[in-house]
MARMAR-442204 format. One record per residue: residue in one letter; chain; x, y, z of N, C-alpha, C in turn. Coordinates in steps of 0.02 Angstrom, whole numbers, plus 50000, padded with zeros to 5 digits. Layout:
BEGIN
<pt aa="A" ch="A" n_x="X" n_y="Y" n_z="Z" ca_x="X" ca_y="Y" ca_z="Z" c_x="X" c_y="Y" c_z="Z"/>
...
//
This chain:
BEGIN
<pt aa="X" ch="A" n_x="47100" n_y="53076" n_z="49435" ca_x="47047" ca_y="53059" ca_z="49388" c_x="47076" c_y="53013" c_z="49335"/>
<pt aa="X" ch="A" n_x="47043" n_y="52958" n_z="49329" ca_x="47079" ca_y="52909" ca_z="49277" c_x="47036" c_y="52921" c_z="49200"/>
<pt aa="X" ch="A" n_x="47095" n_y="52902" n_z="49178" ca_x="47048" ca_y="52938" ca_z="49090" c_x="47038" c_y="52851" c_z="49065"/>
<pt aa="X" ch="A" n_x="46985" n_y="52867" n_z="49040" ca_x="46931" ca_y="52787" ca_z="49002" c_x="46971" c_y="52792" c_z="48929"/>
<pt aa="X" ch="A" n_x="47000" n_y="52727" n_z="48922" ca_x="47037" ca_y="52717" ca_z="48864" c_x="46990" c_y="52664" c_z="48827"/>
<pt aa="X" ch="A" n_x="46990" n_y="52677" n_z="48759" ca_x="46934" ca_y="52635" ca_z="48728" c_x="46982" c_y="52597" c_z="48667"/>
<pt aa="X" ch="A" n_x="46955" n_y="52523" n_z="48653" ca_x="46991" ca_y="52474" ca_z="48594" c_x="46978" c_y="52499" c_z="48530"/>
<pt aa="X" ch="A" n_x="47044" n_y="52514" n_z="48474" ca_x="46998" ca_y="52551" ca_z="48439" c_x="46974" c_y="52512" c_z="48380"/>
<pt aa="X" ch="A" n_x="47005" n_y="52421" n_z="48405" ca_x="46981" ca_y="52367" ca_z="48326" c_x="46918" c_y="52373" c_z="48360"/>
<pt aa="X" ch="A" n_x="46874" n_y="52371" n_z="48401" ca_x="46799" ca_y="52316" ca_z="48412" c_x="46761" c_y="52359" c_z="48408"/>
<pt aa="X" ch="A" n_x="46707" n_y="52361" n_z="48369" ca_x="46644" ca_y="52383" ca_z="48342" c_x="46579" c_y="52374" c_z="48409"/>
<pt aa="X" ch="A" n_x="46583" n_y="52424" n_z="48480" ca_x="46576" ca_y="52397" ca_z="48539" c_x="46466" c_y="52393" c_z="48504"/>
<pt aa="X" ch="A" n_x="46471" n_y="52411" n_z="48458" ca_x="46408" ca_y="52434" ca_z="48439" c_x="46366" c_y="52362" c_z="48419"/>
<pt aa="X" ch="A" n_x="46409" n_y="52318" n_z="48394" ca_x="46376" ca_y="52249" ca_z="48375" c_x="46400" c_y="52211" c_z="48421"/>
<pt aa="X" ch="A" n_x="46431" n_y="52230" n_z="48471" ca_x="46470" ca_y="52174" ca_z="48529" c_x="46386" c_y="52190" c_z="48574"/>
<pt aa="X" ch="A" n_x="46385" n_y="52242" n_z="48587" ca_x="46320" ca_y="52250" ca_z="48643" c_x="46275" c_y="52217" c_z="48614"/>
<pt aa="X" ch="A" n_x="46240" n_y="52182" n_z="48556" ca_x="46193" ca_y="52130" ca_z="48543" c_x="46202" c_y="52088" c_z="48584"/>
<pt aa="X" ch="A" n_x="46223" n_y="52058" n_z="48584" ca_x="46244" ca_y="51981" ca_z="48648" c_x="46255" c_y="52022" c_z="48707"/>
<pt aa="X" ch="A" n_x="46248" n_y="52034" n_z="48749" ca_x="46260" ca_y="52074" ca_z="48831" c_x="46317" c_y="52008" c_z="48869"/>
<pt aa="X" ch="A" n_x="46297" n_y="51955" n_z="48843" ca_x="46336" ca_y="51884" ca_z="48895" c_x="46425" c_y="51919" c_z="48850"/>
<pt aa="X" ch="A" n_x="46417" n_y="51921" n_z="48803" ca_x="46495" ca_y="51916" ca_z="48765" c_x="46502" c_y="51989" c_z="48774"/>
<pt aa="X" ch="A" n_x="46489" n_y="52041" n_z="48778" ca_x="46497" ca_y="52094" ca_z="48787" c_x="46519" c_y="52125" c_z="48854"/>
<pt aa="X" ch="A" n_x="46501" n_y="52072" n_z="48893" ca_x="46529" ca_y="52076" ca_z="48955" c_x="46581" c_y="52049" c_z="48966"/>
<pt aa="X" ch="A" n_x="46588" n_y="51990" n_z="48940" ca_x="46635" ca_y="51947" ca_z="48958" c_x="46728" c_y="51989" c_z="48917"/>
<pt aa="X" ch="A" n_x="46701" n_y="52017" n_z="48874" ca_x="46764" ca_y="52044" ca_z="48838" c_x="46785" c_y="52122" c_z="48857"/>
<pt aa="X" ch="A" n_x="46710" n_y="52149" n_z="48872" ca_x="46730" ca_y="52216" ca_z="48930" c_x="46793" c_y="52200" c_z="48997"/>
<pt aa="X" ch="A" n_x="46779" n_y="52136" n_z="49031" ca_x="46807" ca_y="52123" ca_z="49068" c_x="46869" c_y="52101" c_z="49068"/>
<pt aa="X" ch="A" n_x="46859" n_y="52046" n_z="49005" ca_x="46932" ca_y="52032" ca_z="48951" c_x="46981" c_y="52112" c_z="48959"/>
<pt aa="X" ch="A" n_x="46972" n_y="52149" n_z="48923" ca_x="47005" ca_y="52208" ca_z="48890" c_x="47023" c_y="52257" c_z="48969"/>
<pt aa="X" ch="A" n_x="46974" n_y="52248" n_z="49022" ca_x="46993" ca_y="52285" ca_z="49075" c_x="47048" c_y="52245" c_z="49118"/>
<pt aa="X" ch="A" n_x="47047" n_y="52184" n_z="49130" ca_x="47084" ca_y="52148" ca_z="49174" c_x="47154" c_y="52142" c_z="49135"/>
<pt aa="X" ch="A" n_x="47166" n_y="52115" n_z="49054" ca_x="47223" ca_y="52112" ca_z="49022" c_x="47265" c_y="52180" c_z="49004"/>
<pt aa="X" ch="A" n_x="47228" n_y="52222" n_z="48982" ca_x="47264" ca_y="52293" ca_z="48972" c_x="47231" c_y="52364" c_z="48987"/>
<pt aa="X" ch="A" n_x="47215" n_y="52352" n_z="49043" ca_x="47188" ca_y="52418" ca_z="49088" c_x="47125" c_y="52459" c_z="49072"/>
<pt aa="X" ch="A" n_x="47102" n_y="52426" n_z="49000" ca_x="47069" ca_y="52484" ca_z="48966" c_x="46971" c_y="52487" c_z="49034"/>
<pt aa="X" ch="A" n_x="46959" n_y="52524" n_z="49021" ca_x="46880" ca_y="52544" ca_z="49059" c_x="46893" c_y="52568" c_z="49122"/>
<pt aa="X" ch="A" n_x="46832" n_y="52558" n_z="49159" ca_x="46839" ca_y="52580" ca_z="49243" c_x="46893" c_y="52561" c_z="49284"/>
<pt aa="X" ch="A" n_x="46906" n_y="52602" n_z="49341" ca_x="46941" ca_y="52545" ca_z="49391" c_x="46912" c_y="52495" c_z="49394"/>
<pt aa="X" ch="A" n_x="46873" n_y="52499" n_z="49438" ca_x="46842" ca_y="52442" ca_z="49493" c_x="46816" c_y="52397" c_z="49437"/>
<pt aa="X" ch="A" n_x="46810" n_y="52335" n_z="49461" ca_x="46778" ca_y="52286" ca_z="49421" c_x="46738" c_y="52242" c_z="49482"/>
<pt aa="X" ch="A" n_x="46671" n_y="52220" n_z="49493" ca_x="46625" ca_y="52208" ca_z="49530" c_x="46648" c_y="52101" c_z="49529"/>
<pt aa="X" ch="A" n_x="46653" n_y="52095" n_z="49595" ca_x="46695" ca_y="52033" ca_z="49595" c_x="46657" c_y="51982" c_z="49588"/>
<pt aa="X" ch="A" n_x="46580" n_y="51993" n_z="49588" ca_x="46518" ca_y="51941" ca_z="49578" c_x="46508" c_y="51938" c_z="49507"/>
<pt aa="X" ch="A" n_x="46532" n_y="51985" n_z="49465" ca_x="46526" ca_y="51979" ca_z="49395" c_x="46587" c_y="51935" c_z="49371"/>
<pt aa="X" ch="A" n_x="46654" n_y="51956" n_z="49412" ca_x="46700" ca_y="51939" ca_z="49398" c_x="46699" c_y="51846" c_z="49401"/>
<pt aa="X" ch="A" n_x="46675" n_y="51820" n_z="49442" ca_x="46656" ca_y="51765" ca_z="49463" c_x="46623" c_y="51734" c_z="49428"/>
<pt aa="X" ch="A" n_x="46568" n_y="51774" n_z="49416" ca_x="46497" ca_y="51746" ca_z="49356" c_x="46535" c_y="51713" c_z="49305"/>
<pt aa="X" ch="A" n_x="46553" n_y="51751" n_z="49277" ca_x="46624" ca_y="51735" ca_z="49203" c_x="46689" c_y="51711" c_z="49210"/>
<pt aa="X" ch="A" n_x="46720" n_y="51707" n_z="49271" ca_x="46761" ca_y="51666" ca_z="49268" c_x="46795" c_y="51612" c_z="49221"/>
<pt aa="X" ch="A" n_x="46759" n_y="51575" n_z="49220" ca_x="46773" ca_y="51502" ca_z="49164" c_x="46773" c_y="51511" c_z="49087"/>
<pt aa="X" ch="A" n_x="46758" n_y="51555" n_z="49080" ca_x="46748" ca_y="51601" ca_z="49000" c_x="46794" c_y="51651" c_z="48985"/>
<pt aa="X" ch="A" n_x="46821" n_y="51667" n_z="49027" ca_x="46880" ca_y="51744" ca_z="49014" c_x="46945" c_y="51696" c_z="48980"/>
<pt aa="X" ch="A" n_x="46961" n_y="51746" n_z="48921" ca_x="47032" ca_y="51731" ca_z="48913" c_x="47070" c_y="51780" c_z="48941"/>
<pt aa="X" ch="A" n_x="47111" n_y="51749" n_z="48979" ca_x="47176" ca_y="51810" ca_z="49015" c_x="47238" c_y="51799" c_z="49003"/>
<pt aa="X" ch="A" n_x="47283" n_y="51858" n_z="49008" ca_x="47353" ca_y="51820" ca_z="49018" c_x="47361" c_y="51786" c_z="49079"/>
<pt aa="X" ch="A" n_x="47400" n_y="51738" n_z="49052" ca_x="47432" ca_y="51687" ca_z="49126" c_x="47452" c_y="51711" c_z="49181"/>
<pt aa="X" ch="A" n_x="47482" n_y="51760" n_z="49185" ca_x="47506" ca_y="51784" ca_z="49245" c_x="47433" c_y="51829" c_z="49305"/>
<pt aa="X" ch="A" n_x="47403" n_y="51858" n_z="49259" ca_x="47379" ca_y="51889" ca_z="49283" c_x="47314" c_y="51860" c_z="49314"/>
<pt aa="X" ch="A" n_x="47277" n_y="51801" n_z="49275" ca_x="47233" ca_y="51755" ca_z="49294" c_x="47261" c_y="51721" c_z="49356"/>
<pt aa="X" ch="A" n_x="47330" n_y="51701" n_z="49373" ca_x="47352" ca_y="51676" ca_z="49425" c_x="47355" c_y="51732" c_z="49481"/>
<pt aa="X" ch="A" n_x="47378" n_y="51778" n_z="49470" ca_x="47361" ca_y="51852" ca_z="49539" c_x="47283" c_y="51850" c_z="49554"/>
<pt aa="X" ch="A" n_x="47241" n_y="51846" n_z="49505" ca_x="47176" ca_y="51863" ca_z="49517" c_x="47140" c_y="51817" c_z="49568"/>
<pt aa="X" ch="A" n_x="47160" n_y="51712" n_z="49526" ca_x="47148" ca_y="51677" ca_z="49572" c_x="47153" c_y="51693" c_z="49629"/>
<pt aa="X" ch="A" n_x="47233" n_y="51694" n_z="49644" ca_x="47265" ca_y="51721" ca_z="49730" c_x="47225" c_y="51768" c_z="49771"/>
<pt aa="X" ch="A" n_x="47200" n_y="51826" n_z="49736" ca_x="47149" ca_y="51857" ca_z="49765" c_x="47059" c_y="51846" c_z="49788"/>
<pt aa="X" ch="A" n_x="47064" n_y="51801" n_z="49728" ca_x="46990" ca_y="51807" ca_z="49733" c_x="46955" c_y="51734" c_z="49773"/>
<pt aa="X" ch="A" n_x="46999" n_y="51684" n_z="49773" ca_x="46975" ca_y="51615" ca_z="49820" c_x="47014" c_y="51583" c_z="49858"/>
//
């Protein structure tokens, strides 16, 4: 059972106004330092692509995987 680790600077309460940036930084925070679900849905992952800030390394594994 994996335990849900939550950020404790971001106020996720005014981030969910915008749903586009709220996603995009959910995904941020899960792909750079583990925090949320496992799985991350690879059509979302895609959707946002060009907008994620990642670390370098790990944006380059992801590429490798994903095209």
């Amino acid at each position: 059972m994996s335990e849900f680790r939550k950020h404790w600077s971001v106020d996720e309460t005014e981030l969910k106004k915008d749903p586009e940036q709220y996603t995009i930084w959910r995904l941020e925070q899960r792909i750079n330092y583990g925090i949320g679900e496992p799985k991350i849905k690879r059509a979302e992952l895609l959707k946002y692509w060009g907008k994620l800030h990642l670390d370098p390394y790990k944006k380059k594994a992801l590429e490798l995987t994903l095209f």
